[in-house]
Structure formats: C-alpha cells, structure tokens
C-alpha positions as CSV (number, residue, x, y, z in Angstrom):
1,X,80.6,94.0,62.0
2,X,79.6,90.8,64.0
3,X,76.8,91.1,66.9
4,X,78.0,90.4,70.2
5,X,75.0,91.2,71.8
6,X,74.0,87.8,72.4
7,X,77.3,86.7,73.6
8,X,77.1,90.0,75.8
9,X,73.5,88.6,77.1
10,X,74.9,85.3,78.3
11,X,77.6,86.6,80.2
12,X,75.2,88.9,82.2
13,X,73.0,85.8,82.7
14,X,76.0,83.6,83.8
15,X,77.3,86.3,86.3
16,X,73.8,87.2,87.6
17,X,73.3,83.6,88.6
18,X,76.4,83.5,90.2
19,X,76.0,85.7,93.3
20,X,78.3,85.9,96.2
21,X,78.4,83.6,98.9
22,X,77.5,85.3,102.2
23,X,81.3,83.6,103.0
24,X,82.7,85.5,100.1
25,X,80.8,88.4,101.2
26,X,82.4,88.8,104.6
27,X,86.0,87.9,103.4
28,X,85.3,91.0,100.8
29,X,84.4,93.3,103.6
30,X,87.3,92.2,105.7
31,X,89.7,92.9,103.2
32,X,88.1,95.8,102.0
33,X,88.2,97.1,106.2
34,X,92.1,96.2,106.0
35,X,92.3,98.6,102.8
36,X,90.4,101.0,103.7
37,X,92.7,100.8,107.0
38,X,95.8,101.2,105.8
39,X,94.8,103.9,103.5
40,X,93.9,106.1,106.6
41,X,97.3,105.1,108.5
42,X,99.0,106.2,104.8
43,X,97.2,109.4,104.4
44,X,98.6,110.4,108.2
45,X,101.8,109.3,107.8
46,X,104.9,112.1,107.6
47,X,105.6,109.8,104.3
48,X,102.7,110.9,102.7
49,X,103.3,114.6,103.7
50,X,106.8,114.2,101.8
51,X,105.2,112.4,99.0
52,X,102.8,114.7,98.0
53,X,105.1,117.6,98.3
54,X,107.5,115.8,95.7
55,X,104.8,115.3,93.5
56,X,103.4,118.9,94.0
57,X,107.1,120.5,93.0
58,X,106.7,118.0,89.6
59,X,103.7,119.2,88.9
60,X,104.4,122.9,89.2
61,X,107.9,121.9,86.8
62,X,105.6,120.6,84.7
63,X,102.9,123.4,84.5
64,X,105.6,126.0,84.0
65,X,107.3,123.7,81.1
66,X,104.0,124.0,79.6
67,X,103.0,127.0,80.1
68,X,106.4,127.9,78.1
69,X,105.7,125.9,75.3
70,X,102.1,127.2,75.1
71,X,103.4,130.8,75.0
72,X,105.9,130.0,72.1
73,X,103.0,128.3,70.4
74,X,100.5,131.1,70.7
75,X,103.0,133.9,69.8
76,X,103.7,131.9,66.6
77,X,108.0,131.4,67.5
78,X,107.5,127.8,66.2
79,X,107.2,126.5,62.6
80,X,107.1,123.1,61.2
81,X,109.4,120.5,62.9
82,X,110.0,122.1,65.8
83,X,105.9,122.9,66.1
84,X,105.5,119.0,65.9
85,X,107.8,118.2,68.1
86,X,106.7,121.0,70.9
87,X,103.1,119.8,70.6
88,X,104.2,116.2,71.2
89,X,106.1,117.9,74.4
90,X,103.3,119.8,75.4
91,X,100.7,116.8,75.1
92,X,103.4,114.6,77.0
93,X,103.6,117.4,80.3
94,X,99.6,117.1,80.0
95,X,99.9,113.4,80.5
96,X,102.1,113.3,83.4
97,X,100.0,116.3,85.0
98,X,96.9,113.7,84.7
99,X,98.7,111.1,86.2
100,X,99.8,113.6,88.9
101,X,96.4,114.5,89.6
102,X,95.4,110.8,89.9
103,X,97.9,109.5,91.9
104,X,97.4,111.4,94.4
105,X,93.4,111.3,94.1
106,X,93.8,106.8,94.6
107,X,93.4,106.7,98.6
108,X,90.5,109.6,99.1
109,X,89.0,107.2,95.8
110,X,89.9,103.8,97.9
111,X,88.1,104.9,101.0
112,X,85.3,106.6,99.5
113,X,84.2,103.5,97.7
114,X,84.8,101.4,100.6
115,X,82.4,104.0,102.3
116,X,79.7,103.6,99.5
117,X,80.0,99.4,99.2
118,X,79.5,99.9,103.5
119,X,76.9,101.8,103.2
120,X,75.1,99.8,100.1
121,X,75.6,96.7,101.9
122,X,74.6,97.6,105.5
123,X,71.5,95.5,106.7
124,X,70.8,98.5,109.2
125,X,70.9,101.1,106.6
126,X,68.4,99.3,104.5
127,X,65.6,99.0,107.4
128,X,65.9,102.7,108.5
C-alpha cells in the first residue's frame, strides 16, 4: 500500500501558509451572521412547528414498523428469505430514523458552531 504521508504533509504546509485574509475573514463572519440569522427566524417560524410535527409522526411510523419487525425476529416467526429480506427492512427504518434525527438536529448544529467560530474568533474574548 503506497505512503501518502508525504503527500498528506505538503498539503498541510500549503494550507497552513495560506491563511485568511482579514477581508476574507469578515466576509466569513458576515455570512456566517446571515446564517446564523435565518436559522433563528426558521426555528420560530409556525413552518417549522408543522415541519417537525411531520417528521415526528414519520418517525413514530417508523419506530412502530420496527419495533414489529424486531418482535417477529426475536420470537423466531421468520426463516430464511423472508429473515433476509425483514433484516434489510429493519436496517432501512434504522436509516431513515437517523436521518430523522439529523434533520432536525442541522439548525441547533448551524447556530452552535457559528457560536463557537464567534467565540474562538472574538479579539475581546481572547484579552479577558
């Protein structure tokens, strides 16, 4: 297997000496405010309210649908074929329960970074 490592080295180099301009820098943080922004006006909106209801009643679908098929599993109704094709079900509901989960976890994730990059990048913070 070939060695990257030095490869691996040079890119660090190259992006290391490449730093931000401070113009760069403030056109980050602008956007970043706008995001951050619009996330809050998203997260108070009556849209949001109906969206995360939808995906609530998906989810419990999908947790009962699984908790069926784990049931038949463990009390040994399914043999063979239909085994295979109820584990591929079951591992399908876990999937879409994940992507549940993280779809509704993206604007609480957007802000809280935006919080941390502030935070990090804060002249004030750093001379307290």
């Amino acid at each position: 297997m070939p060695d990257y490592s030095e490869v691996i080295a040079l890119q660090q180099r190259e992006a290391a000496r490449r730093a931000p301009s401070p113009a760069e820098l403030a056109l980050h943080r602008q956007r970043q405010q706008t995001i951050v922004m619009k996330m809050e006006q998203l997260l108070a909106a009556d849209e949001w309210t109906t969206y995360t209801a939808h995906v609530a009643a998906l989810r419990e679908r999908d947790e009962g649908l699984a908790e069926v098929i784990r049931a038949r599993v463990e009390a040994g109704e399914l043999v063979g074929d239909e085994l295979a094709r109820a584990s591929l079900r079951l591992q399908r509901l876990l999937g879409r329960l994940d992507a549940y989960r993280d779809a509704l976890a993206i604007p609480g994730a957007v802000i809280k970074q935006a919080a941390d990059e502030a935070e990090r990048s804060d002249p004030a913070a750093e001379s307290a």
